[in-house]
C-alpha positions as CSV (number, residue, x, y, z in Angstrom):
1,X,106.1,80.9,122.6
2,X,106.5,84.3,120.8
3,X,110.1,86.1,120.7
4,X,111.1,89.3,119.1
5,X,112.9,89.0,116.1
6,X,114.8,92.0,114.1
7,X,114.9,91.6,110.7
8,X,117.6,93.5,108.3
9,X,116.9,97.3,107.3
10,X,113.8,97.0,109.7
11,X,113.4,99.4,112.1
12,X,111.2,98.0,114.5
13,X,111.3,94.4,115.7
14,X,108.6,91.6,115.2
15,X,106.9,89.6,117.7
16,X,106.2,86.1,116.4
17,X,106.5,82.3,117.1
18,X,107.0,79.6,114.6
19,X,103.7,79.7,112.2
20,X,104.3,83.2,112.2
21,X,107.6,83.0,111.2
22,X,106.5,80.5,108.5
23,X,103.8,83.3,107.5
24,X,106.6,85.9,107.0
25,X,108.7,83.4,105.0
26,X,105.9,82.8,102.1
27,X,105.0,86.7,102.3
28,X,108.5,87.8,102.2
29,X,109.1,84.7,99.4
30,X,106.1,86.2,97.4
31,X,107.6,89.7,97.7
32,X,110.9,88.9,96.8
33,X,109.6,87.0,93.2
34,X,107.5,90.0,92.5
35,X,110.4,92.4,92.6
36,X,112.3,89.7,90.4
37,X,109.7,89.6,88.4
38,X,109.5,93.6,87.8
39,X,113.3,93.6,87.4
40,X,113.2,91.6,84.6
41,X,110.5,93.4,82.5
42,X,111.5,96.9,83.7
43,X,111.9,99.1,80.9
44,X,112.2,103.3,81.0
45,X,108.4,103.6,80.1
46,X,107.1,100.6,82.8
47,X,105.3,101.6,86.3
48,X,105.0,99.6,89.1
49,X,101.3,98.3,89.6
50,X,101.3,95.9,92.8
51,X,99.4,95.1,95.9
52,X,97.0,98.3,96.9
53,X,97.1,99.8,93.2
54,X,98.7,101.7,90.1
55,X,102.1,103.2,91.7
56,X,102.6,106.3,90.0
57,X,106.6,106.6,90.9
58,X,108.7,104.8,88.8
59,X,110.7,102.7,90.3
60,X,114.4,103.7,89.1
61,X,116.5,99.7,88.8
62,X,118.9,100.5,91.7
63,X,115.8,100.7,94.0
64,X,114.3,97.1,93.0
65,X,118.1,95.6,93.3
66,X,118.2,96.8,96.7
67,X,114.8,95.6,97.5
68,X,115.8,92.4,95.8
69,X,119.4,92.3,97.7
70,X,117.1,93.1,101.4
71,X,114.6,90.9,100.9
72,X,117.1,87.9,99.8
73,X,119.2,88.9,103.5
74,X,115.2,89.0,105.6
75,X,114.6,85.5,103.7
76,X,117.5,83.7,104.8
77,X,117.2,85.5,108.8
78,X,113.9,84.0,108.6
79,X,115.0,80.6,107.2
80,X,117.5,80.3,110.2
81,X,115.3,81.5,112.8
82,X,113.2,78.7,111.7
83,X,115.5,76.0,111.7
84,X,116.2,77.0,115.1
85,X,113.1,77.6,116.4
């Protein structure tokens, strides 16, 4: 059975059941160790090049800490929803 869920700094809430739920967790896993992964090799002449293409913004370190500090929160919602679940 599906239930809405509301994840952190989301504004709209998500309609899922367990699998899905298991879905976001690897997606949101994957998104989190990419952003990790750019913090580590960002340097003042690096551009972000994920997903969809070559992002021309360059992505200042604040940003990817706070998508790194979000997505860490959204993983462990997810994590207890699924324990629960």
């Amino acid at each position: 059975m599906k239930k809405f869920y509301h994840l952190y700094n989301e504004t709209l809430p998500i309609e899922a059941d367990f699998d899905d739920l298991k879905n976001l967790l690897a997606k949101k896993k994957q998104l989190l160790e990419n952003y990790q992964e750019i913090s580590c090799d960002l340097d003042d002449e690096m551009y972000i090049s994920r997903g969809n293409g070559f992002c021309t913004t360059k992505w200042a370190p604040d940003v990817i800490e706070d998508k790194i500090e979000e997505l860490t929160r959204q993983i462990a919602e997810i994590e207890e929803w699924i324990e629960k679940a």
